[in-house]
VEXTIVO-58895 format. One line per 2 residues: their letters; for each residue x, y, z of C-alpha. Coordinates in steps of 0.2 Angstrom, whole numbers, plus 5000, padded with zeros to 4 digits. Each point is the difference from the previous one (the first is absolute). Example, Ala and Ser with C-alpha at 12.3 -4.5 7.8 and 13.67 -1.06 7.14 Angstrom:
2
as> 5062,4978,5039; 5006,5017,4997 $
END
This chain:
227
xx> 4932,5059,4863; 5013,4989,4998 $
xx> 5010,5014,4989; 4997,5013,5016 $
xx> 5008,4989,5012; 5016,4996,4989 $
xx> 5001,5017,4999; 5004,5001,5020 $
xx> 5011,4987,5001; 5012,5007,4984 $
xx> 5000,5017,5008; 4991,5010,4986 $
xx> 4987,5004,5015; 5010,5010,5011 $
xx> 4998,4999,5019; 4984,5010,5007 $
xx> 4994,5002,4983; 4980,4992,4999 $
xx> 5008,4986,4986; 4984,4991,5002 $
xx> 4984,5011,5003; 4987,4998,5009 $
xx> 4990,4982,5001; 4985,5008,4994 $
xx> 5007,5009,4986; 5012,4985,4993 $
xx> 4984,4987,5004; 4990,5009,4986 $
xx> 5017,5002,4989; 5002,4986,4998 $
xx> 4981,4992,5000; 5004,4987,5018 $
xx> 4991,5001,5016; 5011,5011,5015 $
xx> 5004,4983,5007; 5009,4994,4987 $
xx> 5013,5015,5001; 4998,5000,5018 $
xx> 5007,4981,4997; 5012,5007,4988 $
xx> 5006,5011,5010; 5003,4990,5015 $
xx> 5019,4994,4993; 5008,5017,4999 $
xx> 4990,5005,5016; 5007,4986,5008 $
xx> 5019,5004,4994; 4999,5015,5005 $
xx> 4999,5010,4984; 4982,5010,5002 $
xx> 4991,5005,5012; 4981,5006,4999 $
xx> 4993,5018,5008; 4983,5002,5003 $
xx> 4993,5010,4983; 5015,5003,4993 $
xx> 5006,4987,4991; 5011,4984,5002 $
xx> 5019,5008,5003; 5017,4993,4995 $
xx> 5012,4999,5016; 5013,4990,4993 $
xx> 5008,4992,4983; 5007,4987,5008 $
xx> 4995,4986,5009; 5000,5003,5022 $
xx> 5015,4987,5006; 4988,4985,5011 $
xx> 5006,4996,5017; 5010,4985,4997 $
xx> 5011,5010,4986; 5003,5014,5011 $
xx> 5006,4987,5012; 5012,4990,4987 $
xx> 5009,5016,4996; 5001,5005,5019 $
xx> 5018,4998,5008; 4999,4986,5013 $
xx> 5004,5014,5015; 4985,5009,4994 $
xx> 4990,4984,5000; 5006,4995,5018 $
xx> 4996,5015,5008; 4983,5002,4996 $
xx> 5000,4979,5004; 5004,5005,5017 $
xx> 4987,5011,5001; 4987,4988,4996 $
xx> 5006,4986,5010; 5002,5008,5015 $
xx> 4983,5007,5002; 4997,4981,4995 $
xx> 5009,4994,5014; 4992,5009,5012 $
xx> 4983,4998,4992; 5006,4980,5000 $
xx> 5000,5004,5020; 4984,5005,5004 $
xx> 4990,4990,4988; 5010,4982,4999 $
xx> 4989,4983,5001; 5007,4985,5007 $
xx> 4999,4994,4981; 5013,5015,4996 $
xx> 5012,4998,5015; 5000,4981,4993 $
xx> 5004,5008,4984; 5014,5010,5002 $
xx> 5007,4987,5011; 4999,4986,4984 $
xx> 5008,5015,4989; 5016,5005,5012 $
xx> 5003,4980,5003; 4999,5000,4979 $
xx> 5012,5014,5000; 5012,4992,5012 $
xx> 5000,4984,4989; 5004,5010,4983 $
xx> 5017,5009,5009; 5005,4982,4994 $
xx> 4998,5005,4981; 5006,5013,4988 $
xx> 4997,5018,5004; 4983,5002,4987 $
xx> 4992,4986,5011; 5003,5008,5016 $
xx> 4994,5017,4995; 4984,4991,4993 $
xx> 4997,4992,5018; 5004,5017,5007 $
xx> 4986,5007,4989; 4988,4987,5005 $
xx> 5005,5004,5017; 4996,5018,5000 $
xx> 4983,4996,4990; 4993,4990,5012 $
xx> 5004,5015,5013; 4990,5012,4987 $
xx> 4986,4989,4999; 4998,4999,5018 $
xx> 4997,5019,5001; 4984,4995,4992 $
xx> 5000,5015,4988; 4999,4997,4981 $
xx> 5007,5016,4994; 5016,4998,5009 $
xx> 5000,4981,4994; 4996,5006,4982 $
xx> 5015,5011,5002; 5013,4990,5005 $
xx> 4993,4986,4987; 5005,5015,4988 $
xx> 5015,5002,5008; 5010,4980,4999 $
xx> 5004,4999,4982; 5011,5015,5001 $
xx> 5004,4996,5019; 5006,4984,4993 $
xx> 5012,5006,4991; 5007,5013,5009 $
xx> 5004,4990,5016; 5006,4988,4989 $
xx> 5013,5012,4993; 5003,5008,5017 $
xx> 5006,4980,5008; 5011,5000,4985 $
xx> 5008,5017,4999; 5000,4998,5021 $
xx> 5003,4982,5005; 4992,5002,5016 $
xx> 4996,4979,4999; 5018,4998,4998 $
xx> 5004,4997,5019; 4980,5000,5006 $
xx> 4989,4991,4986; 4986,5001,5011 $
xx> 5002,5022,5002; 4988,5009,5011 $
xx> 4994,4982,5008; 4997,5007,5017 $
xx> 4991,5017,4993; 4991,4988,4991 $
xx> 4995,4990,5015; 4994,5016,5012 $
xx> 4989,5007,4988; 4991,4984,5001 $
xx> 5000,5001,5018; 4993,5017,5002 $
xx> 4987,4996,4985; 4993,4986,5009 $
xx> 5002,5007,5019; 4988,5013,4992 $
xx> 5017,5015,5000; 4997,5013,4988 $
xx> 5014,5011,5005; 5015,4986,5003 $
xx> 4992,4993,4983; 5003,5017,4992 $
xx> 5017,5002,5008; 5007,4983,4995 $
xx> 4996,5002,4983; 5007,5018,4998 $
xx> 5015,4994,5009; 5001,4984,4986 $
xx> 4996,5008,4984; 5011,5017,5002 $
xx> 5015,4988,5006; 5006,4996,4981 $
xx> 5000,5014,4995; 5013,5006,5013 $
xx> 5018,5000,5000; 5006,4994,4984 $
xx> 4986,5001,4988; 4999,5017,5002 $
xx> 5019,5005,5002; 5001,4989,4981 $
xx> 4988,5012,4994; 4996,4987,4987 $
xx> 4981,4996,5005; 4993,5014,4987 $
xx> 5007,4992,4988; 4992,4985,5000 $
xx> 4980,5001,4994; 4989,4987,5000 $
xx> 4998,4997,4981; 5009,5011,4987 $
x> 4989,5009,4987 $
END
């Protein structure tokens, strides 16, 4: 079994060929029950490298493994990242409006006074309050997909904004950057807004990449985490 599987991952079983046969058939090759190459097979099922059809035979569908989400997202350029950020966080946002509890409004209220305090710091502290910030805005939408999502999301968020306050220096003459955007989404999340709440935050997360981030043309080069 163990000889059948290395054969998909070196490549010597090309892609749609049955490298592995049936669970049946290799169950009595081999002198095991069909749950233990079920097991067996579980791994390369699970990478992406074989699939099983109905009576024919387990088929090879790759040789290597498939990349998981949070590689994907290491090798994504931090443009690519933020746009499909925006598109979670404002549905967010005006989720976060309709479905708020007192306990949320309390919280994103703790979370933009935190992130007013860290303008004091360095620029990796503030963007870490800013992240705190827009968490507690997702987890008032209430909707654990979209919070499992932007979870995914920080590490390389982290990084990229990061980078985009260095290359930028928009804290240069406003450490505390987008403090008003930042203080009408929570009004419209707590005054139960979805649209002003979806408008705010368009407005605040499409502002930095106006003017001269794009005109420097230099966002694409900078990636989360080099290979």
């Amino acid at each position: 079994m163990a000889s059948k599987v290395r054969s998909i991952g070196s490549g010597r079983a090309g892609v749609n060929t049955t490298g592995v046969t049936c669970e049946t058939t290799l169950a009595k090759e081999l002198g095991v029950g069909r749950s233990t190459v079920r097991e067996a097979l579980r791994a390369p099922a699970g990478a992406g490298l074989v699939r099983p059809r109905q009576g024919a035979g387990v088929f090879v569908v790759a040789t290597e493994p498939a990349e998981d989400w949070p590689t994907r997202l290491r090798r994504a350029a931090v443009t690519d990242v933020y746009e499909v950020r925006m598109a979670v966080e404002v549905h967010a946002a005006r989720l976060a409006a309709r479905r708020r509890t007192p306990a949320d409004v309390t919280a994103t209220r703790e979370a933009l006074a935190g992130r007013g305090a860290a303008s004091a710091g360095d620029d990796e502290a503030f963007v870490d309050a800013g992240i705190a910030f827009h968490a507690a805005v997702v987890a008032a939408a209430h909707h654990p997909v979209l919070t499992c999502l932007f979870t995914e999301f920080v590490p390389v968020l982290r990084k990229g904004l990061v980078d985009l306050l260095a290359l930028t220096g928009l804290r240069v003459q406003e450490p505390n950057t987008a403090d008003e955007a930042h203080e009408a989404l929570v009004r419209a999340v707590a005054d139960g807004d979805p649209e002003t709440a979806a408008v705010v935050l368009t407005a605040e997360l499409e502002d930095p990449f106006d003017g001269r981030c794009r005109a420097a043309e230099n966002l694409e080069g900078i990636v989360a985490e080099p290979e």
